[in-house]
N, C-alpha and C positions, 0 to 999 in steps of 0.2 A: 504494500500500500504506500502510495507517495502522500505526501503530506507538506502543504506548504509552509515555510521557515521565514523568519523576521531575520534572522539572521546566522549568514552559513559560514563553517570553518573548514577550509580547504587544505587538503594537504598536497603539496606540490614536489613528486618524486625526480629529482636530477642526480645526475652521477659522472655528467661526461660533457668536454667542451660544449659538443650541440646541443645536447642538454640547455648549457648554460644562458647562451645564446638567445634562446627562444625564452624564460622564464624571463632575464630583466625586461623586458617589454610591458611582459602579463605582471608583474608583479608589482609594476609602478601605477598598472592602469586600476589593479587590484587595490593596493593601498589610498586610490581616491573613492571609494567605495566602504562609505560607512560599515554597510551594511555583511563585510566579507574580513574575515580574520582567515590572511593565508600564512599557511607556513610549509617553510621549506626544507625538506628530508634531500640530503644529499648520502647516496651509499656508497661514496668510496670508491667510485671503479674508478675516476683517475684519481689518485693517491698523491700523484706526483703534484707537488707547489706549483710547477711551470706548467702545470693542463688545470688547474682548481684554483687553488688558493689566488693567483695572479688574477684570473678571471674575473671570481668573486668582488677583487678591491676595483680592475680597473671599469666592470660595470656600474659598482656605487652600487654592490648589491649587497643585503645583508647576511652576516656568517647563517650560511641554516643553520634553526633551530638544534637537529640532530645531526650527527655526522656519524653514519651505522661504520667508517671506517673499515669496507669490506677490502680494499684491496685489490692484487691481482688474481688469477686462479684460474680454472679451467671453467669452462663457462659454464656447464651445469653447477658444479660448486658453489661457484661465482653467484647465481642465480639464487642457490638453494639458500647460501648464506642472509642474502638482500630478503627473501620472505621474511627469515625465519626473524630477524632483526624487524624489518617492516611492519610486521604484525604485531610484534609488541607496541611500535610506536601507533600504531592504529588502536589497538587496544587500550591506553593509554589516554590518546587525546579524542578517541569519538569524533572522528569529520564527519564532516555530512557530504563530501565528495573525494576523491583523488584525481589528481590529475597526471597525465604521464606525457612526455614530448619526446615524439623521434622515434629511432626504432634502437636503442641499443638495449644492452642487459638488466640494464635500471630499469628502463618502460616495461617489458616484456614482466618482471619481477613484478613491479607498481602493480601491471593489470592485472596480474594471476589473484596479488593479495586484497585488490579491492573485490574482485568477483567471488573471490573464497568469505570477502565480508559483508556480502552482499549491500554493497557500497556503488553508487553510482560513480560512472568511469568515464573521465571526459581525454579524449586521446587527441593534444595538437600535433598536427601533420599525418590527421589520415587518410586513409586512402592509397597512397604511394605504394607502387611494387616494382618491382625486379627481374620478377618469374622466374626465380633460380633458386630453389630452396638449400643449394650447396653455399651461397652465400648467409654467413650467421643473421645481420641485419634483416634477410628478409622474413626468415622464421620469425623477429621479434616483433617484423608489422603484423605478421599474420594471428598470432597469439594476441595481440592488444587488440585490431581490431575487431577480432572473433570477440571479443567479450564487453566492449565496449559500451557506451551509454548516449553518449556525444560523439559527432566526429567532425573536427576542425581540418578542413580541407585546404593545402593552399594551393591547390590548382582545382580547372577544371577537371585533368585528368583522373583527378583522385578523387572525383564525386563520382566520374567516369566508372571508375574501377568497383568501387561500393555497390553501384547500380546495378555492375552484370551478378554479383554475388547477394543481389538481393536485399541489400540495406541504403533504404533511401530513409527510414524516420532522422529527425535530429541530424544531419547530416549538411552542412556550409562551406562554403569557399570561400571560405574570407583572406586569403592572400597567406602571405607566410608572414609568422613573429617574429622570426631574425631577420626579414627585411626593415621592419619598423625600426629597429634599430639603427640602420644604418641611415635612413630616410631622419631620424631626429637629429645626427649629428655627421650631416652628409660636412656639412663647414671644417666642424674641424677636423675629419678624416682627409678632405682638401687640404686643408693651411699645415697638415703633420707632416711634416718632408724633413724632419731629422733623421728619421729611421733609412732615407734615400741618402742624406750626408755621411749619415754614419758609414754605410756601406762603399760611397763613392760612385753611385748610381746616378744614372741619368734618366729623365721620365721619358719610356716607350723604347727603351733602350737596355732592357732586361728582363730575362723571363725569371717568372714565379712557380717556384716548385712544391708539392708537398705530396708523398706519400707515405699511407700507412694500415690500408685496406689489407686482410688476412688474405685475399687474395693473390697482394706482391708483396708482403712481405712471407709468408710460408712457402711459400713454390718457388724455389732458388732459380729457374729458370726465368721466370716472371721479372724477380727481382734483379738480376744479374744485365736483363734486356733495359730495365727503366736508366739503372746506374750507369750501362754503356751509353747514355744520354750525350752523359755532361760534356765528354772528351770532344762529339762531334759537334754540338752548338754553337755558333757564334757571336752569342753576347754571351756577356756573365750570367749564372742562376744563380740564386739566393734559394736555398732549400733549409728549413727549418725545420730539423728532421727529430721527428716521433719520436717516444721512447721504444714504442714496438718494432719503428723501425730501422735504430739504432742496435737492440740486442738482435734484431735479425741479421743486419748485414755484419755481427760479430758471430755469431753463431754459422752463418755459411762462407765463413773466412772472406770478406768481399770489401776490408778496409781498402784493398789499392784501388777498386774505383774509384776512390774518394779523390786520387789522386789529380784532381784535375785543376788547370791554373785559371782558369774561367768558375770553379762552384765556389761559392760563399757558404759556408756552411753556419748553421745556426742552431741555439738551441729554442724551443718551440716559443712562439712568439705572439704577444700580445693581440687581441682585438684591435686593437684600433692601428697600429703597425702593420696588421695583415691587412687591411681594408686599404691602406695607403698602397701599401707595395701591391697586391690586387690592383689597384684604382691605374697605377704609373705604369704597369708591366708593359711591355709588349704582346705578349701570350702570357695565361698561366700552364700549368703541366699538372694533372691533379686526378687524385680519384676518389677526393673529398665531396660531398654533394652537398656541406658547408659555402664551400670554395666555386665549386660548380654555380652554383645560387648568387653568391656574391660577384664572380666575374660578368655574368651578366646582368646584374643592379648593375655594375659600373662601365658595361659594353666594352669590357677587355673580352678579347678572343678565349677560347680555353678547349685544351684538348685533352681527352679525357681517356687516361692511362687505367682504365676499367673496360669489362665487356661491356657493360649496360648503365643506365642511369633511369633514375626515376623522375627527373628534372626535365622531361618530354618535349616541355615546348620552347626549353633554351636551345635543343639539339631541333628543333623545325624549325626554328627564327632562324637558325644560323649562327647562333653566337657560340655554340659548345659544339663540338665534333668528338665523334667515339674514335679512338686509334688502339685501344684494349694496349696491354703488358709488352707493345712489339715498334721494337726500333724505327724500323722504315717508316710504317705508317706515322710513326708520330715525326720524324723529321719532314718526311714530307706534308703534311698538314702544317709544320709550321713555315715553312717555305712559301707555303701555297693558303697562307690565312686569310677569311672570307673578310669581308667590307660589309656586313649584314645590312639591309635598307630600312628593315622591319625590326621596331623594340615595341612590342606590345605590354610592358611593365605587364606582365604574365602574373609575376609573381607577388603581385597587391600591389598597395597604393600609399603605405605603411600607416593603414587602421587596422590591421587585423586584430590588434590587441584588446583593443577599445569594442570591436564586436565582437570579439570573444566574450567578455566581459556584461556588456547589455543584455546578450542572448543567456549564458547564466542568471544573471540576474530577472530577468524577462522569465524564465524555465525554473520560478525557486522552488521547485518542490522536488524532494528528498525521500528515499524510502525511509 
């Protein structure tokens, strides 16, 4: 039985940069909102300061509430540990919803324990697929969706997708929440060119790297094709490279790729640093669907060192090209980068956060 509420406490489950991303928007739009007490459960999946702790200050977000401090681990583990922690915290503070964002092992965790509490389940960014269930991420859309309550859509595609599988209730497009953010402080991510001094960089005069998908970093093949990159490129890359995919290329003996007198190497790198050096690149090189998303906010090229993307209408615009794990394709694509004519801001208008918000609000009733 739902029951309408004066006033709801939300628990808001993050655990991983993207995670992060998407909550300061919602959680700013939340705190003008009398009527909503959120709080914020962080589990630990990135542990490390330079993926979390950085985040958290340089968005002006507050330390979560809880920190379950799960750590690294094998992903069912991983997963097992985040309930078992979860539920306590659930048990504890009685929300009246949860909310999960994204598809990593956090979300997927968040939606098992809301549906085991029988807890309404609001899921930002659903919809989104893959169609590769050998990819970990896409098992965790498919798990949160399957259970969900709400589904905060930021394309059409992914109201698209909901519809052939039969879920239209409760179901919005409201753009993406890591766009919003970028859209509030598009100025100062313009006027930040120390991050370009620092490095010696020139704007459109460098490409932008990141990998860290189990995809290229587990299959030594994969990875060994993205790192033979660097040697034949013509501008400098700045690659600010993962923890995961740092012990990979230590684990498959693969430090002398590193060797090359054009890569910048970095350790993992700020919001508002990425959005600049995104914004100035030349190309990005990525198979972040973070990074995918924001090169085309900023109509940088971007070539995507993955089989597939769920970011559909940046690769029809023209702004994102698939090259998957394989040299050629991606030298060429960047030789031959499109002049796109078509930006349909696909991906909101950076209100998403604000109608996310309304439509809870608008929807207050709670089992």
């Amino acid at each position: 039985m739902w029951q309408l509420k004066n006033m709801i406490k939300i628990i808001s489950v993050v655990g991983a940069r993207p995670n992060f991303m998407k909550i300061a928007p919602l959680k700013r739009a939340f705190d003008s909102r009398e009527q909503i007490e959120a709080i914020i459960v962080h589990t630990g999946q990135h542990y490390d300061a330079q993926l979390s702790d950085l985040f958290f200050k340089e968005l002006n977000l507050p330390m979560p509430k809880y920190n379950l401090g799960i750590g690294s681990g094998r992903p069912a583990w991983q997963m097992g540990m985040m309930m078992l922690k979860l539920d306590e915290v659930v048990e504890k503070e009685t929300p009246d919803m949860i909310i999960v964002y994204g598809d990593t092992n956090s979300t997927a965790a968040g939606a098992i324990v809301a549906a085991k509490n029988d807890l309404p389940l609001i899921h930002i960014e659903a919809g989104l697929r893959e169609f590769d269930r050998r990819i970990p991420e896409e098992v965790n859309k498919l798990l949160t969706d399957a259970v969900a309550d709400y589904y905060f859509s930021p394309t059409q595609t992914g109201v698209d997708n909901l519809k052939k599988v039969g879920i239209t209730h409760n179901v919005y497009n409201t753009g993406d929440v890591g766009i919003d953010l970028i859209y509030q402080n598009l100025e100062k991510i313009k006027q930040n060119t120390a991050i370009l001094e620092k490095h010696h960089l020139s704007q459109k005069g460098y490409y932008f790297m990141t990998c860290h998908r189990a995809n290229n970093t587990d299959k030594v093949e994969n990875l060994r094709a993205i790192l033979s990159l660097f040697k034949q490129l013509d501008l400098p890359v700045i690659f600010p490279m993962h923890p995961r995919t740092k012990a990979a290329i230590e684990r498959h003996g693969l430090q002398k790729m590193l060797d090359a007198p054009n890569l910048i190497l970095s350790p993992p790198i700020g919001f508002w640093d990425t959005q600049t050096l995104v914004r100035f690149a030349k190309a990005v090189i990525t198979d972040s669907g973070g990074i995918i998303k924001e090169s085309y906010f900023h109509r940088t090229p971007g070539v995507i060192i993955d089989g597939q993307t769920e970011w559909i209408e940046t690769v029809e615009e023209g702004w994102n090209t698939i090259a998957g794990p394989n040299t050629k394709k991606v030298l060429y694509f960047l030789a031959n980068l499109p002049v796109p004519s078509h930006h349909s801001n696909c991906l909101g208008d950076g209100t998403a956060a604000q109608q996310i918000v309304n439509i809870i609000k608008n929807h207050q009733y709670v089992k």
